[in-house]
DRENLO-718634 format. One record per residue (C-alpha): residue in one letter; x, y, z. Coordinates in steps of 0.1 Angstrom, whole numbers, padded with zeros to 4 digits, always signed. Layout:
REM DRENLO-718634
AXYZ ...
REM end
This chain:
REM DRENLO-718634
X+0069+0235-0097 X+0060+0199-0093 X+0059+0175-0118 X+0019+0180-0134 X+0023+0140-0138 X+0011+0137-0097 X-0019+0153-0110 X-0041+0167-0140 X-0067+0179-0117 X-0076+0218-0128 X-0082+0247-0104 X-0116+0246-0117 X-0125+0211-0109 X-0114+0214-0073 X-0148+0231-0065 X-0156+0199-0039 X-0119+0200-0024 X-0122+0215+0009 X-0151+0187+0015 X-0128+0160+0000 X-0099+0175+0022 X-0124+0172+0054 X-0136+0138+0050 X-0096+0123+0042 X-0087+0136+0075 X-0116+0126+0095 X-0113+0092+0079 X-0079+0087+0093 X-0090+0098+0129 X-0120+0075+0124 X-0095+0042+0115 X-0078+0051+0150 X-0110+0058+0169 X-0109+0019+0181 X-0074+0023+0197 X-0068+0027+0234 X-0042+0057+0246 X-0016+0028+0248 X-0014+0017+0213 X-0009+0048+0199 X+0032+0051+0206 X+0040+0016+0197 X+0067+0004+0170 X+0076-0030+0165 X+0100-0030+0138 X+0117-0002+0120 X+0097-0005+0093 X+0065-0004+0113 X+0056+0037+0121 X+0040+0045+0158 X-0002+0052+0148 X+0001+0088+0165 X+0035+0095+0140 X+0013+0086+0106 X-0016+0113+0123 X+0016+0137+0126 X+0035+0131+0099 X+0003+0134+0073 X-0003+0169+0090 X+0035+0181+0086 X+0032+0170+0049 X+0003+0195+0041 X+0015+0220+0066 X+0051+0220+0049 X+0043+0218+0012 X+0011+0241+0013 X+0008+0261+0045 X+0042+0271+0046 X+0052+0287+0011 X+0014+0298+0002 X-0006+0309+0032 X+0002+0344+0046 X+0008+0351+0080 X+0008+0307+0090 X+0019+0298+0126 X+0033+0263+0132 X+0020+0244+0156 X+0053+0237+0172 X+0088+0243+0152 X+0104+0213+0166 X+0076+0191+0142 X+0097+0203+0113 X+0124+0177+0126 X+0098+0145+0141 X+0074+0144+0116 X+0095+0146+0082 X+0099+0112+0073 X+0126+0108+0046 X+0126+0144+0025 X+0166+0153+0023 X+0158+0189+0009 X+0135+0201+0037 X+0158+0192+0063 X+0165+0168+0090 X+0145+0141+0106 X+0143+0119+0139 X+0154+0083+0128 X+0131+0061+0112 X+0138+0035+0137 X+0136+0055+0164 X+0095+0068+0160 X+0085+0046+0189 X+0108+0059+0218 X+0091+0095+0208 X+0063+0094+0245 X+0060+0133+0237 X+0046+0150+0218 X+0017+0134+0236 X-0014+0120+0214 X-0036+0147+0229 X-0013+0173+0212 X-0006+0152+0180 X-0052+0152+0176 X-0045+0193+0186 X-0021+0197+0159 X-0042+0183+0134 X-0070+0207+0143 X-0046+0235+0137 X-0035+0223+0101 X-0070+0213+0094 X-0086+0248+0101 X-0054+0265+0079 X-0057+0246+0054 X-0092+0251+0050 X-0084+0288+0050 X-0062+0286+0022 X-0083+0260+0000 X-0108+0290+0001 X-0089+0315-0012 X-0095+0307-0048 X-0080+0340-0064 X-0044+0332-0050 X-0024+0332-0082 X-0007+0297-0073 X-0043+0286-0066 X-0040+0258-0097 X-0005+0249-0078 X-0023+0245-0042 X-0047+0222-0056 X-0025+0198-0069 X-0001+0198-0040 X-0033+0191-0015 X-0051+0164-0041 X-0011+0150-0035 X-0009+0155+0005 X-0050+0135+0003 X-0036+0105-0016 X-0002+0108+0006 X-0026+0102+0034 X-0052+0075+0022 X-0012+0054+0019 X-0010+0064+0050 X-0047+0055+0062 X-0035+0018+0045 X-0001+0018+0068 X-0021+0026+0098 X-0038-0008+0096 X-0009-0032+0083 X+0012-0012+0111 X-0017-0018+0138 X-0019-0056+0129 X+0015-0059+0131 X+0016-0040+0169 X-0008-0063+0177 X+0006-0096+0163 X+0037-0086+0189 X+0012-0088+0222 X+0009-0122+0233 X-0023-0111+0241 X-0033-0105+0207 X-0058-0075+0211 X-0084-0073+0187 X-0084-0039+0169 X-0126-0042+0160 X-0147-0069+0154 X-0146-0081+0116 X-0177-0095+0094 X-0168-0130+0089 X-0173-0147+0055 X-0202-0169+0049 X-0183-0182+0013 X-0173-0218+0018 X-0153-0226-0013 X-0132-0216-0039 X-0138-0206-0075 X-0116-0231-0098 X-0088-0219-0109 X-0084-0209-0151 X-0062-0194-0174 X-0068-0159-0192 X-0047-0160-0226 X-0036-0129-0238 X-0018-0124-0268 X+0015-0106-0280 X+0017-0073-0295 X+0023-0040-0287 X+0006-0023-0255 X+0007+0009-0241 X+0009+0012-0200 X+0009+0037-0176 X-0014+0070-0167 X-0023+0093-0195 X-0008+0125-0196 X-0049+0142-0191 X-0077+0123-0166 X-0071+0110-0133 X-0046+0117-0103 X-0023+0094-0107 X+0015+0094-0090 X+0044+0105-0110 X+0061+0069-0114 X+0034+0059-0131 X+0041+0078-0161 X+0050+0084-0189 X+0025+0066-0209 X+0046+0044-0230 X+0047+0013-0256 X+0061-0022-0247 X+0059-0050-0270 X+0048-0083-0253 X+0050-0122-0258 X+0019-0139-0252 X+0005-0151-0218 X-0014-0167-0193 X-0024-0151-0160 X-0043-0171-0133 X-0082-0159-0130 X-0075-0158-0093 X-0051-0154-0064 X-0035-0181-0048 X-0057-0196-0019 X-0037-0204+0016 X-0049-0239+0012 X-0026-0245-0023 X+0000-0224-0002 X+0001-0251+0027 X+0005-0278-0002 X+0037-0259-0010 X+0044-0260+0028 X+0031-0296+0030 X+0059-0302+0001 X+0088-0292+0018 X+0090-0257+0000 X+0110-0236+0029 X+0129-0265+0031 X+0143-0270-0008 X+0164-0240-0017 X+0160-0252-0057 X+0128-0230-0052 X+0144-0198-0038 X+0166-0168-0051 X+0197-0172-0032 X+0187-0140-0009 X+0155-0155-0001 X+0171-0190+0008 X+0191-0167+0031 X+0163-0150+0048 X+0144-0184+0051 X+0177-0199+0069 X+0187-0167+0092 X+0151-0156+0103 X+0138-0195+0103 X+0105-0186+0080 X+0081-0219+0077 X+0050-0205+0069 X+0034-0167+0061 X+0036-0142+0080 X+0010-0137+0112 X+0006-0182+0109 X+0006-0198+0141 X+0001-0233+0145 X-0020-0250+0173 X-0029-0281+0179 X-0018-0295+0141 X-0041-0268+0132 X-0032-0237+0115 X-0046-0203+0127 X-0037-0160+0116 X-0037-0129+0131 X-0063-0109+0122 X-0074-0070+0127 X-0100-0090+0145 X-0078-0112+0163 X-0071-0143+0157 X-0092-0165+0135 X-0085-0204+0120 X-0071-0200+0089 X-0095-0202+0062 X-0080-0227+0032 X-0102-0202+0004 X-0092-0172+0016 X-0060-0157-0005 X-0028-0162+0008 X-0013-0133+0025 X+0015-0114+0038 X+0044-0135+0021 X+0074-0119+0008 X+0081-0117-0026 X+0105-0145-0024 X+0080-0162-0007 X+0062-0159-0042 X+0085-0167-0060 X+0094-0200-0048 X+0060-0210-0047 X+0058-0203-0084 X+0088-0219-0091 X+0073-0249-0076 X+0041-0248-0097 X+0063-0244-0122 X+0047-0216-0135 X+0058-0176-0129 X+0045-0139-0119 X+0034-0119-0140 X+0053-0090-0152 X+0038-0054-0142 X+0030-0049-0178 X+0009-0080-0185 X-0006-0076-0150 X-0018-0037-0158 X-0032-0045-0192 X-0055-0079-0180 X-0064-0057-0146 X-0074-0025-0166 X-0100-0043-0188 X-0120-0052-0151 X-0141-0030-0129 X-0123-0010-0100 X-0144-0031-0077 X-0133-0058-0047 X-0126-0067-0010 X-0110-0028-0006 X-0110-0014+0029 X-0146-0002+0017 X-0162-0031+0023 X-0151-0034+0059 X-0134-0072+0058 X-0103-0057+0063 X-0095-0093+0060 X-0086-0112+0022 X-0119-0129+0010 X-0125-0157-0007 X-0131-0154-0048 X-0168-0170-0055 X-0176-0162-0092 X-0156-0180-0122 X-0134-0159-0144 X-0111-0131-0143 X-0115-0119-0106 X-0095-0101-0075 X-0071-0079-0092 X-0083-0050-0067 X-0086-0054-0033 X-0078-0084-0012 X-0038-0085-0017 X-0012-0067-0035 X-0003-0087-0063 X+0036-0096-0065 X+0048-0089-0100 X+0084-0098-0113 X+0092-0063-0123 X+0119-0045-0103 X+0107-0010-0096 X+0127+0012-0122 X+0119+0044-0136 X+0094+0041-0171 X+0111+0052-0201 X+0114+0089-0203 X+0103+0092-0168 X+0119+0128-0150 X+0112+0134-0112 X+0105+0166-0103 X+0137+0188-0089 X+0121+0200-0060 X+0117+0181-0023 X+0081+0165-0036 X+0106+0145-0067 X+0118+0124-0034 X+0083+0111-0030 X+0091+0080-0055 X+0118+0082-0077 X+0144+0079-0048 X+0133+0042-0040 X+0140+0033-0074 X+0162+0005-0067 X+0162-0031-0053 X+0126-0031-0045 X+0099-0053-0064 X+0064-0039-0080 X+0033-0049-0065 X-0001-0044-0082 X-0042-0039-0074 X-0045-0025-0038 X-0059-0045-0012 X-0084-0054+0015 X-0074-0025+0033 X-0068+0004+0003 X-0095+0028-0004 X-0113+0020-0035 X-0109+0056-0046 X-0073+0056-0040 X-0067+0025-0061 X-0064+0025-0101 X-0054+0000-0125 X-0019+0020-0131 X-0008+0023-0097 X+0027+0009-0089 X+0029-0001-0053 X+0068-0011-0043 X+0086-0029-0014 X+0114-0047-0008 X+0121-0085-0019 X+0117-0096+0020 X+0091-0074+0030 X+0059-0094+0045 X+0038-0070+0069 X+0018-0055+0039 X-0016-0077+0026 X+0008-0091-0002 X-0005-0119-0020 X+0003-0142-0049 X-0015-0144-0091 X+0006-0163-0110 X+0012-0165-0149 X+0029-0184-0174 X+0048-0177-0211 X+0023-0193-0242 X+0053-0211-0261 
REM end
């Protein structure tokens, strides 16, 4: 059985799944409508997946956890998918290399869209047969396979920006709304106070993944946490500074990175004229000095706090802040797909725009028990050496995002909207 912490959701609330089921699919085909033929088998750097594999892949997860054990009589699409399209699950069986996704020029994308159509139209066969007996167990493994592919609906366009970004013709994936906000909202403190909090998903309510639970008590100093994200304009200062050039800033692994890879500025920066442009989904665009800084690697973030002298904030003080504010923002929603600048005074931008880097290491919560089948890979195997990021951003569905959800990648990590809020300890 998996772990009921993926999800609370009840047999008898799953009356509008098969529509929700539809419109998650179609939504993915719909973010690769603007690609041409050619961009679809492209992969950059091993950490960046082919566009036609996350179609693929997404299909193999609902056709091996659902159609597989549950629906009588299933076909696959093709038996050799079991071994191209699992991406890291050690107990289902074996997998093409990570790596190695973008030397895959077959199956071809006509019969990657075909497979789809053949999952899709099973699946939609089994979500109707409400009578099964593991009916309660279907609909949590499919409300898991839908938010398993709105992560990979986000990957799809940090993965495309990133193919892009390697053309020296940078190709512009769709014309993006440009922001008419020509300033920044000063910059204040929100004091919280110490005491005892409780974070994490409840045990009863929304879907939320299992590494966000168990809900749980944590005692916590007071703090400060910045209203809003850091802006690329106070970045450059840091730049302007000498900050990739003074390792008293750096964790010795990022000093490393910044002297082996030669890092002088963000990620998807280019530098013209003395002007500073970034590649954007909508090709490139002068840098706008309000907008929040983005795609900068955790030690990126953390030298630049070190040199405010200030700090990130811990997961913790970061959840408990970002769940007394709306669950509304620059989210792939509002069709930006590009950070925005923060306009209104006060607390602001803790969803949408950029992850948030967080000082936590991504460990397990206290009495925290993955599941022991295939699914308790999903997240507790990563737990180790990768840092917590927070609040979704400017391309994460609104409905996928909550205030609980623990995002995670590695310290060096820069091709994900990753962004910068930074705290301080009230002595």
């Amino acid at each position: 059985m998996i772990n009921s912490a993926f999800s609370t959701v009840t047999a008898d609330q799953a009356a509008p799944l098969h529509q929700e089921f539809t419109q998650v699919r179609k939504d993915s085909e719909t973010l690769c409508a603007p690609l041409e033929i050619e961009d679809y088998g492209i992969q950059t750097i091993p950490d960046v997946s082919p566009p036609k594999w996350h179609l693929a892949h997404t299909s193999w997860f609902f056709e091996t956890f659902l159609l597989k054990p549950f629906l009588k009589h299933y076909q696959e699409f093709d038996e050799h998918y079991a071994h191209l399209f699992n991406s890291y699950y050690e107990q289902i069986g074996t997998y093409h290399p990570r790596p190695e996704r973008g030397l895959l020029s077959r199956p071809t994308v006509k019969q990657v869209y075909a497979y789809r159509q053949h999952v899709d139209a099973a699946m939609l066969v089994l979500l109707a047969q409400e009578t099964l007996p593991d009916y309660p167990e279907i609909v949590r493994r499919c409300i898991i396979g839908l938010h398993h592919e709105q992560q990979h609906q986000e990957l799809l366009l940090t993965d495309i920006k990133h193919i892009f970004s390697y053309n020296p013709l940078r190709p512009v994936y769709r014309e993006l709304p440009i922001s008419n906000i020509n300033h920044t909202a000063e910059l204040s403190w929100h004091e919280q106070p110490g005491g005892m909090y409780e974070i994490g998903a409840d045990a009863a309510g929304q879907f939320a993944y299992d590494n966000e639970t168990p809900r749980h008590k944590i005692y916590l100093s007071s703090f400060r946490i910045a209203s809003r994200l850091v802006t690329n304009g106070e970045y450059l200062e840091f730049m302007h500074a000498g900050g990739y050039y003074n390792p008293a800033y750096w964790l010795s692994d990022g000093w490393k990175i910044v002297q082996t890879q030669h890092w002088q500025a963000p990620l998807y920066w280019v530098k013209q004229d003395m002007q500073w442009y970034e590649m954007t989904l909508g090709g490139v665009r002068k840098l706008d000095a309000h907008a929040p800084v983005s795609h900068v690697s955790l030690y990126e973030a953390h030298a630049y706090a070190n040199w405010c002298n200030k700090r990130l904030p811990k997961e913790a003080e970061w959840e408990i802040v970002a769940r007394q504010q709306p669950i509304t923002g620059n989210l792939r929603d509002a069709g930006y797909l590009q950070p925005m600048p923060a306009d209104l005074q006060g607390l602001a931008q803790f969803y949408g725009d950029v992850w948030e880097w967080t000082q936590s290491s991504y460990s397990p919560y206290p009495g925290y028990r993955a599941d022991s089948g295939a699914l308790g890979e999903y997240n507790s195997k990563f737990m180790s050496s990768q840092g917590v990021l927070r609040g979704g951003s400017c391309v994460t569905p609104q409905n996928h995002i909550r205030a609980t959800y623990r995002n995670f990648f590695y310290p060096g990590d820069r091709w994900q909207f990753s962004g910068i809020r930074l705290a301080e300890d009230i002595t």
